[in-house]
PyMOL Python script that loads the backbone (N, CA, C, O; Angstrom):
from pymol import cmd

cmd.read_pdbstr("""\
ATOM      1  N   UNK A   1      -0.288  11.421  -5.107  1.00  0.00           N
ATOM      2  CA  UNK A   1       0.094  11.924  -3.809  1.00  0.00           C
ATOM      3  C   UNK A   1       1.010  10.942  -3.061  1.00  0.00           C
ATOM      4  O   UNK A   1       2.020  11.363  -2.498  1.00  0.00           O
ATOM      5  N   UNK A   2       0.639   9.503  -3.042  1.00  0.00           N
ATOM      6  CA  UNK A   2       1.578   8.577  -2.749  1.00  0.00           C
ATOM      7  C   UNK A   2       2.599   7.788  -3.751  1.00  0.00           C
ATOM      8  O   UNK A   2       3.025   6.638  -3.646  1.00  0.00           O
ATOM      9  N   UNK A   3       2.813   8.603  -4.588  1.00  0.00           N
ATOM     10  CA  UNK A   3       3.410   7.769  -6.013  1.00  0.00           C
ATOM     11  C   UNK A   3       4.390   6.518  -5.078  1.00  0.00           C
ATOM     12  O   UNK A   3       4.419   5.291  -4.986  1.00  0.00           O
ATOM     13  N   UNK A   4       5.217   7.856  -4.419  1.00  0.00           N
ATOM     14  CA  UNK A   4       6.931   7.877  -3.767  1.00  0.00           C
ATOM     15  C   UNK A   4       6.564   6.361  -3.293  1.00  0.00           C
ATOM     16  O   UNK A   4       6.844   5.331  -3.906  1.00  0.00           O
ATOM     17  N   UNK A   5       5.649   6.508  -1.654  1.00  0.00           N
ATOM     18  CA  UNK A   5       5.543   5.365  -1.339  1.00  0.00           C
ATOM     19  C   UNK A   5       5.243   4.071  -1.543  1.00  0.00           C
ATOM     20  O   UNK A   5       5.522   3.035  -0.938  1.00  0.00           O
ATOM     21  N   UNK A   6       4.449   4.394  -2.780  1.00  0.00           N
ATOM     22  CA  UNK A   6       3.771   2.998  -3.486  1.00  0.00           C
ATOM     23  C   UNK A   6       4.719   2.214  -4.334  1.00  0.00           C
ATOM     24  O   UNK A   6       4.723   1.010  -4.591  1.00  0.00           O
ATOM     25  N   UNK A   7       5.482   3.126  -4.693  1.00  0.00           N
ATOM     26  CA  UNK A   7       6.907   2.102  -5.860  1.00  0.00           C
ATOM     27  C   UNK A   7       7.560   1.832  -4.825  1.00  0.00           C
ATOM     28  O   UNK A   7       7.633   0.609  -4.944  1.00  0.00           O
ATOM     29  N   UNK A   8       8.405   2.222  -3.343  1.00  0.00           N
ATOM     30  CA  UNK A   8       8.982   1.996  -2.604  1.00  0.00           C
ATOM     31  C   UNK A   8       8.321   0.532  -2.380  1.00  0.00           C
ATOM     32  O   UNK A   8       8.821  -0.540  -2.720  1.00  0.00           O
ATOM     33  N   UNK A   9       7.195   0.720  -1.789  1.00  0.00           N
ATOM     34  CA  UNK A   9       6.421  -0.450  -0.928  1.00  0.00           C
ATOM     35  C   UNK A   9       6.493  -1.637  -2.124  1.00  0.00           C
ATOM     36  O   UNK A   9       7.396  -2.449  -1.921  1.00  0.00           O
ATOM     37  N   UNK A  10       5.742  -1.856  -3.256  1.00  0.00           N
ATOM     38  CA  UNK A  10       5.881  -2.378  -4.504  1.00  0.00           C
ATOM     39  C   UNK A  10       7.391  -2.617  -4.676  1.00  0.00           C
ATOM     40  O   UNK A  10       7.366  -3.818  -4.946  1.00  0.00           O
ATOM     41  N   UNK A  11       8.450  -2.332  -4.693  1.00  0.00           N
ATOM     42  CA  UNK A  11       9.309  -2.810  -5.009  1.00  0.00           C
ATOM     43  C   UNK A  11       9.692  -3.631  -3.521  1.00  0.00           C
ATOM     44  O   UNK A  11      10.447  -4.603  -3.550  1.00  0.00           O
ATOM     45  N   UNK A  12       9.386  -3.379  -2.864  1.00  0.00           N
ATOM     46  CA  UNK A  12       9.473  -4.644  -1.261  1.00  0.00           C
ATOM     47  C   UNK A  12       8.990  -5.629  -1.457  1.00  0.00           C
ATOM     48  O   UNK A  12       9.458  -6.768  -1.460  1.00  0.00           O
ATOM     49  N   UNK A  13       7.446  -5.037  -1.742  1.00  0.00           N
ATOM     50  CA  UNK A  13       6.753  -6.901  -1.789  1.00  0.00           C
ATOM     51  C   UNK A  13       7.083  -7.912  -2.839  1.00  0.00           C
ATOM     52  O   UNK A  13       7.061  -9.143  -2.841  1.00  0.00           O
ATOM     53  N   UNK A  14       7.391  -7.022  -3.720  1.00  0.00           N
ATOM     54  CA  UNK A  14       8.015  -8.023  -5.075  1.00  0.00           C
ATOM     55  C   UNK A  14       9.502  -8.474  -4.896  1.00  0.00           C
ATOM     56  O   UNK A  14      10.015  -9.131  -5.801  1.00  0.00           O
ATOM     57  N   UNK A  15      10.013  -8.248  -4.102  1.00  0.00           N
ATOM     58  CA  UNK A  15      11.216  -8.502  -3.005  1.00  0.00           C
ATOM     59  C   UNK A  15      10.592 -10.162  -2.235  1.00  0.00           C
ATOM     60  O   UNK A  15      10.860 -11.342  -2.461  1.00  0.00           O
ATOM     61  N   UNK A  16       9.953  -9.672  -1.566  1.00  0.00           N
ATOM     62  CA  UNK A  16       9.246 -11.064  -0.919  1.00  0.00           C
ATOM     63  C   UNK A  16       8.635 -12.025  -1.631  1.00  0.00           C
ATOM     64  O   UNK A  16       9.065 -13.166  -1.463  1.00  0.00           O
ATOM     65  N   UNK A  17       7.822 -11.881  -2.318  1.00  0.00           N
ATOM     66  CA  UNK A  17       7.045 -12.555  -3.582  1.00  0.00           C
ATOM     67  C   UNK A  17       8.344 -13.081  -4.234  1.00  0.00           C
ATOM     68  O   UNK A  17       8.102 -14.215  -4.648  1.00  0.00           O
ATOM     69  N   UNK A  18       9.344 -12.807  -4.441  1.00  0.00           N
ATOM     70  CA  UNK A  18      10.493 -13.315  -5.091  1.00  0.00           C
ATOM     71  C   UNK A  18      10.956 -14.737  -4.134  1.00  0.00           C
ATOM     72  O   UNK A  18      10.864 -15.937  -4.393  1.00  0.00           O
ATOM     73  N   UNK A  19      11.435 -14.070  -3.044  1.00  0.00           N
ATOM     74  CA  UNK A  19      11.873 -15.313  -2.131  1.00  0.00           C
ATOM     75  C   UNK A  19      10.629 -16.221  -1.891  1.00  0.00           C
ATOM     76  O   UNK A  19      10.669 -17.451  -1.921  1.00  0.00           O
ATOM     77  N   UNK A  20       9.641 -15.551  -1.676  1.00  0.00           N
ATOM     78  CA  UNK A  20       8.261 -17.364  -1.441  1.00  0.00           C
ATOM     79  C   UNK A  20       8.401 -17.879  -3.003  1.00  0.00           C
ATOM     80  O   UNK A  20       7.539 -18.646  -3.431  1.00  0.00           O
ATOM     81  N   UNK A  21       8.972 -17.657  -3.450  1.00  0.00           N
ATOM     82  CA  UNK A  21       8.963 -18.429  -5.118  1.00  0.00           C
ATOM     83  C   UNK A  21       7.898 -17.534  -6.011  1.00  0.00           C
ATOM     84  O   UNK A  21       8.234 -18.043  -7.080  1.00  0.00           O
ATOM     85  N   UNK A  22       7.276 -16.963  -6.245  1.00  0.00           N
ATOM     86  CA  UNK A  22       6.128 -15.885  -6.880  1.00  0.00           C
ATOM     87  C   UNK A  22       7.158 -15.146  -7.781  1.00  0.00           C
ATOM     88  O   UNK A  22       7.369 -13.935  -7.850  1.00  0.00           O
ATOM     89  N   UNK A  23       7.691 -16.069  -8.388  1.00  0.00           N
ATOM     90  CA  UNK A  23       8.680 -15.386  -9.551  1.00  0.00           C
ATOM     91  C   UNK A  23       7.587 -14.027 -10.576  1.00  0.00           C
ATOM     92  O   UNK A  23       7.753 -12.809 -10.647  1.00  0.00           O
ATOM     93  N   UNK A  24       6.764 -14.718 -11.076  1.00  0.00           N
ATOM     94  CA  UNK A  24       6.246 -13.980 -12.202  1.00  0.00           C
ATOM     95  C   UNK A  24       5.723 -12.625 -11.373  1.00  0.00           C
ATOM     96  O   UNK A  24       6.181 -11.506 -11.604  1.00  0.00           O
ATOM     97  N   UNK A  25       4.576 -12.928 -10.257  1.00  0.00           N
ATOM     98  CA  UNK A  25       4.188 -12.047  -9.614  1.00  0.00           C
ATOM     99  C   UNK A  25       5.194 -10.748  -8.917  1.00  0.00           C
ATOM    100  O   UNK A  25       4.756  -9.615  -8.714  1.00  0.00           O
ATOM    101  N   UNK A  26       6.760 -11.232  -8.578  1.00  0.00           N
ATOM    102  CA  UNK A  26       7.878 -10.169  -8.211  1.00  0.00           C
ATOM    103  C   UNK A  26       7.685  -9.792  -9.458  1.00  0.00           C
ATOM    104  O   UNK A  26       7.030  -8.767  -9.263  1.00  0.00           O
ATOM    105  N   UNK A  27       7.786  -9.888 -10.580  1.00  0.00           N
ATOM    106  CA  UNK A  27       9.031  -9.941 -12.013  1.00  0.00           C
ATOM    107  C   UNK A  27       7.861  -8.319 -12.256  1.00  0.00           C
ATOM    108  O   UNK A  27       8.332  -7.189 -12.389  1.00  0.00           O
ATOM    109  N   UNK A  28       6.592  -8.585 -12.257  1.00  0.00           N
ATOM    110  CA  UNK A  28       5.497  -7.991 -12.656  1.00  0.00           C
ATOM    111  C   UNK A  28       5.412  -6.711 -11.748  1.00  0.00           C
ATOM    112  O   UNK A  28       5.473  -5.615 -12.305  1.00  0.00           O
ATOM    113  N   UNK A  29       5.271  -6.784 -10.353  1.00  0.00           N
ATOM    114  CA  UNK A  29       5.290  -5.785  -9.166  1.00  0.00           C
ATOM    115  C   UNK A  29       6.553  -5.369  -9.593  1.00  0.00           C
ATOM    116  O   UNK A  29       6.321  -4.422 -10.344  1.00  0.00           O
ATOM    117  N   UNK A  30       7.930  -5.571  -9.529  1.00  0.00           N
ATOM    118  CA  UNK A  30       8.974  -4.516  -9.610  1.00  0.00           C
ATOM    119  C   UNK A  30       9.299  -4.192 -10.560  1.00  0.00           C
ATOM    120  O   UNK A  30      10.407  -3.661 -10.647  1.00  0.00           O
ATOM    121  N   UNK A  31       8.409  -4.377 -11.814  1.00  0.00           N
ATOM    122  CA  UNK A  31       8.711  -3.586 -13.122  1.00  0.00           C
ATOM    123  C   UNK A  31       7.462  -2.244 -12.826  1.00  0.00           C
ATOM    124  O   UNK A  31       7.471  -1.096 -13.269  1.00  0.00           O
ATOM    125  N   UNK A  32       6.697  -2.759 -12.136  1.00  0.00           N
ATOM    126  CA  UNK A  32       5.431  -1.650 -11.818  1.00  0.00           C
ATOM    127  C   UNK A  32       5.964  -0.362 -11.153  1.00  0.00           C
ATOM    128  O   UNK A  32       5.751   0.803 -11.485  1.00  0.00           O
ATOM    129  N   UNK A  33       6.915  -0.978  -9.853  1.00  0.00           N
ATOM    130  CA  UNK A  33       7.512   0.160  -9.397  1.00  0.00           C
ATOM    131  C   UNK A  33       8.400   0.308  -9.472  1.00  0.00           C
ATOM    132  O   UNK A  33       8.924   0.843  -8.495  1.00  0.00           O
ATOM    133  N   UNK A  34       9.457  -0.098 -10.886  1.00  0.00           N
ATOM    134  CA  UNK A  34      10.395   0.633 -11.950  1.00  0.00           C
ATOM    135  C   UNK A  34       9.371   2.029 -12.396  1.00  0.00           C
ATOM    136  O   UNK A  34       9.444   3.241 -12.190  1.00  0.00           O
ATOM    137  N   UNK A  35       8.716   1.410 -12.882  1.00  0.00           N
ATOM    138  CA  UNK A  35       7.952   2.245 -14.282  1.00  0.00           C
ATOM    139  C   UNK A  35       7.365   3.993 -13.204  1.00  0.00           C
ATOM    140  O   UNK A  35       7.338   5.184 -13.516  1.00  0.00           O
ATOM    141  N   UNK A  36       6.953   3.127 -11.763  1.00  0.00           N
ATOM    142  CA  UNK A  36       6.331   4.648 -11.024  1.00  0.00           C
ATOM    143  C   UNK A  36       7.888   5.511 -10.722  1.00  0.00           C
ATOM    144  O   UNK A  36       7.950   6.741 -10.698  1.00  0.00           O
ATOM    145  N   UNK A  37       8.818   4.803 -10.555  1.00  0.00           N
ATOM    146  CA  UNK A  37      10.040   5.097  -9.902  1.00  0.00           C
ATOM    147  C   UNK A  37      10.276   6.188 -11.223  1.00  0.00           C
ATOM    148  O   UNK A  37      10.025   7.340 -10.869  1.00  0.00           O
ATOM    149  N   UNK A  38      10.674   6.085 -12.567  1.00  0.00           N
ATOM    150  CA  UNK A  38      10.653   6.753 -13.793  1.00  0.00           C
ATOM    151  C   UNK A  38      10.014   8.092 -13.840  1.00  0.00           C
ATOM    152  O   UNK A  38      10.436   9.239 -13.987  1.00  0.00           O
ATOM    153  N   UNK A  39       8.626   7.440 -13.629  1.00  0.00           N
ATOM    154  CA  UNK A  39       7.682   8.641 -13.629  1.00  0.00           C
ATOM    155  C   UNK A  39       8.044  10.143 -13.019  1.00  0.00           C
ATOM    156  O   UNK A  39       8.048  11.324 -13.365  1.00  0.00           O
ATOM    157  N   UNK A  40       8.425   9.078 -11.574  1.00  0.00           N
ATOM    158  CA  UNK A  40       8.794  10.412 -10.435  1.00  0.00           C
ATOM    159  C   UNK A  40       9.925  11.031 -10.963  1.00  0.00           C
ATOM    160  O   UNK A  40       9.879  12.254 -11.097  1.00  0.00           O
ATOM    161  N   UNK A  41      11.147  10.301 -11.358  1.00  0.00           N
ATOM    162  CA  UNK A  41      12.243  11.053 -11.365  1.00  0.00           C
ATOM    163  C   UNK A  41      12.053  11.826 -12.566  1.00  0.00           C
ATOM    164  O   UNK A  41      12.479  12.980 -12.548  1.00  0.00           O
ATOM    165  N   UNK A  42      11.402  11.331 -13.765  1.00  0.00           N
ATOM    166  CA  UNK A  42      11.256  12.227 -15.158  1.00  0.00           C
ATOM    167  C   UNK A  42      12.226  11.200 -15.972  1.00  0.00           C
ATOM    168  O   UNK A  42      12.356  11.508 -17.157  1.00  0.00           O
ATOM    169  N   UNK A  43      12.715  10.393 -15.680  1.00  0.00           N
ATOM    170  CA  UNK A  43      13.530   9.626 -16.390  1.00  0.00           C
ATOM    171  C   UNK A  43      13.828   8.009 -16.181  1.00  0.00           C
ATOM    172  O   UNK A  43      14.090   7.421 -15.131  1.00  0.00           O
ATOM    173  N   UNK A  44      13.682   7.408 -17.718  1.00  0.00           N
ATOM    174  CA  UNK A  44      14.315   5.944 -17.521  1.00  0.00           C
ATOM    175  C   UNK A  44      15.146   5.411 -17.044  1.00  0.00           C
ATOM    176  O   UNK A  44      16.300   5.838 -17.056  1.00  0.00           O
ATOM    177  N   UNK A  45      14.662   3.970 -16.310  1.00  0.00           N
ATOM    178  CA  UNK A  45      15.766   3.876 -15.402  1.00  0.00           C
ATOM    179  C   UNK A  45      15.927   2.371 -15.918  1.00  0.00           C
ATOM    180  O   UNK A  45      15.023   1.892 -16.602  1.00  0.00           O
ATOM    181  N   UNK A  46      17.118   1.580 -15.588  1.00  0.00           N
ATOM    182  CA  UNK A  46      17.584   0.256 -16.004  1.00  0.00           C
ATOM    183  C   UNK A  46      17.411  -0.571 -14.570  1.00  0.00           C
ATOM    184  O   UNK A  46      18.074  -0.163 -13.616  1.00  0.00           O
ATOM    185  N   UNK A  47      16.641  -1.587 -14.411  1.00  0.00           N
ATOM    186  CA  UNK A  47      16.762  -2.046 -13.953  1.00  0.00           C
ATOM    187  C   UNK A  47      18.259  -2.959 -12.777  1.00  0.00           C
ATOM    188  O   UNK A  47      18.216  -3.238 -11.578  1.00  0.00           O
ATOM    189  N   UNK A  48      18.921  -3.087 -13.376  1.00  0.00           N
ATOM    190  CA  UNK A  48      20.270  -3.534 -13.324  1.00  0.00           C
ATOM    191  C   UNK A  48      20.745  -2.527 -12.403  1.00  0.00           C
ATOM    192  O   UNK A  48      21.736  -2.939 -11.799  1.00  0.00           O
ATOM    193  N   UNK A  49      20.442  -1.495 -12.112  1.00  0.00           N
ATOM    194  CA  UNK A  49      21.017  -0.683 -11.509  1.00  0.00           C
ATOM    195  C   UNK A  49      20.395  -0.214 -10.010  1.00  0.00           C
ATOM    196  O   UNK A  49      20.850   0.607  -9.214  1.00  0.00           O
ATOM    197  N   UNK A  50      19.310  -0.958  -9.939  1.00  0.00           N
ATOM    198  CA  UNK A  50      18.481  -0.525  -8.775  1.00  0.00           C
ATOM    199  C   UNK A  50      18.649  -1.282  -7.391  1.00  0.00           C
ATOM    200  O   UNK A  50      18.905  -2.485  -7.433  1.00  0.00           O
ATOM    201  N   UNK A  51      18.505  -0.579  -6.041  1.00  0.00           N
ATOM    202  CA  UNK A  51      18.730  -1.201  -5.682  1.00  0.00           C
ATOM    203  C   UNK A  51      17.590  -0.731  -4.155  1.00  0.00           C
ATOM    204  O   UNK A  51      16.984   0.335  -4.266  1.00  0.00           O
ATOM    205  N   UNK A  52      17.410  -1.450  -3.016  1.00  0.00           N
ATOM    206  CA  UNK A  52      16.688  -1.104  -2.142  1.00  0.00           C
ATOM    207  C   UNK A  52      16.855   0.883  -1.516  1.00  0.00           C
ATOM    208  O   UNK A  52      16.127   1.654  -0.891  1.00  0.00           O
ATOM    209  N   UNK A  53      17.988   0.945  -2.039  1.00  0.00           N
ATOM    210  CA  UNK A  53      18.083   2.330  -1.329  1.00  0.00           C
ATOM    211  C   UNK A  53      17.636   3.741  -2.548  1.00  0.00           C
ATOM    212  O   UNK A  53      17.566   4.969  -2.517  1.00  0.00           O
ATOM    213  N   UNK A  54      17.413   2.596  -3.564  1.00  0.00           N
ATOM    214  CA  UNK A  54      17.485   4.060  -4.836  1.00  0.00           C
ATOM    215  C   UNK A  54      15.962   4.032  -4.497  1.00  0.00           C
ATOM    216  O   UNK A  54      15.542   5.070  -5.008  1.00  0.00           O
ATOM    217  N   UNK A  55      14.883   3.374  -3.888  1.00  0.00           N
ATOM    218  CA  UNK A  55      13.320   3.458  -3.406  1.00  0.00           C
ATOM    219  C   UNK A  55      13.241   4.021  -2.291  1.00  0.00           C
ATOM    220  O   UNK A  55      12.352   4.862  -2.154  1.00  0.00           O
ATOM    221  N   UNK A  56      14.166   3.721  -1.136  1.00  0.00           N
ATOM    222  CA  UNK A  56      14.048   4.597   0.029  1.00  0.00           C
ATOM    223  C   UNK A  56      14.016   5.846   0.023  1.00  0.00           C
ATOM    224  O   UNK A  56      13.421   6.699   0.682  1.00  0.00           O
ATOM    225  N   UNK A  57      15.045   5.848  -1.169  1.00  0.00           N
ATOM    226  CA  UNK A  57      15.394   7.698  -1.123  1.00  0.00           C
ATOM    227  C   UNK A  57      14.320   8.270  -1.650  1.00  0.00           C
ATOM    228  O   UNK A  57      14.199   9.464  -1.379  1.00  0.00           O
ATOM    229  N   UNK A  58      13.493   7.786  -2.327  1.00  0.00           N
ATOM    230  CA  UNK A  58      12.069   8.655  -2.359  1.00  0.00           C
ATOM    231  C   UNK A  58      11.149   9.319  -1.473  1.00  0.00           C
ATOM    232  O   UNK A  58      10.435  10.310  -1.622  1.00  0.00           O
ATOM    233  N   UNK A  59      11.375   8.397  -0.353  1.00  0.00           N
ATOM    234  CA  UNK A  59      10.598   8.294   0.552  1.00  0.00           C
ATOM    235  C   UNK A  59      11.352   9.427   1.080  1.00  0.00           C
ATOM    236  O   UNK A  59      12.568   9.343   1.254  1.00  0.00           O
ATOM    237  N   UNK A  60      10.378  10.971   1.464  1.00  0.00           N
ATOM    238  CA  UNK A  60      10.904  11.960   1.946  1.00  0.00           C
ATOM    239  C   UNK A  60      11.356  12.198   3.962  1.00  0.00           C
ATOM    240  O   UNK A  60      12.399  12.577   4.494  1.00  0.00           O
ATOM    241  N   UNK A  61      10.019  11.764   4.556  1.00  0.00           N
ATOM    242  CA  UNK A  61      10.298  12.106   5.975  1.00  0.00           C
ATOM    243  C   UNK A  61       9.460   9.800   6.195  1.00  0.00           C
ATOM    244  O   UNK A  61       8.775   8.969   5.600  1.00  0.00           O
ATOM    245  N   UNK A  62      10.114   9.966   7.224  1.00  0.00           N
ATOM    246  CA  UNK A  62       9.598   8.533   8.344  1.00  0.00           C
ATOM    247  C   UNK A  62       9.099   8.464   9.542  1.00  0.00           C
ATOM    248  O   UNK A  62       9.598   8.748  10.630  1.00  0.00           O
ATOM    249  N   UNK A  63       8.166   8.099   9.281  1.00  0.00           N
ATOM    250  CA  UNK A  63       7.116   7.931  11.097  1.00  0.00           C
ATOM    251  C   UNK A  63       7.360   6.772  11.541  1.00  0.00           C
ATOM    252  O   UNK A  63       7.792   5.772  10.968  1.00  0.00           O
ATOM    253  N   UNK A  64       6.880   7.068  13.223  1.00  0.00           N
ATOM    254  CA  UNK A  64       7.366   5.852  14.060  1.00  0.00           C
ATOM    255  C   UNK A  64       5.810   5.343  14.310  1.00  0.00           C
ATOM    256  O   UNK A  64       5.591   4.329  14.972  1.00  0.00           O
TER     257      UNK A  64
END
""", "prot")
cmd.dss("prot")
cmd.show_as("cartoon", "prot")
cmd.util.cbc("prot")
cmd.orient("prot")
């Protein structure tokens, strides 16, 4: 029910975890929400190609 948001969010924190130095721990979280990101669309995706907005766009409506 939350796939969308959870690879979105997951690919953030492994965003942050990257910059505090938590190399392995990013490397691990944004292959996690590669792999949910896949799921949703029905198809493999390359890393190399991703970027903060290809996760947003999952995300259907936004609350304040």
């Amino acid at each position: 029910m939350y796939r969308n948001e959870i690879a979105r969010t997951s690919y953030l924190k492994s965003k942050v975890l990257e910059t505090s130095g938590s190399v392995e721990q990013a490397t691990q979280l944004r292959a996690e929400a590669i792999e949910i990101r896949s799921t949703i669309l029905g198809k493999p995706t390359t890393v190399e190609n991703l970027t903060e907005d290809d996760f947003d766009d999952l995300v259907t409506f936004w609350s304040k």
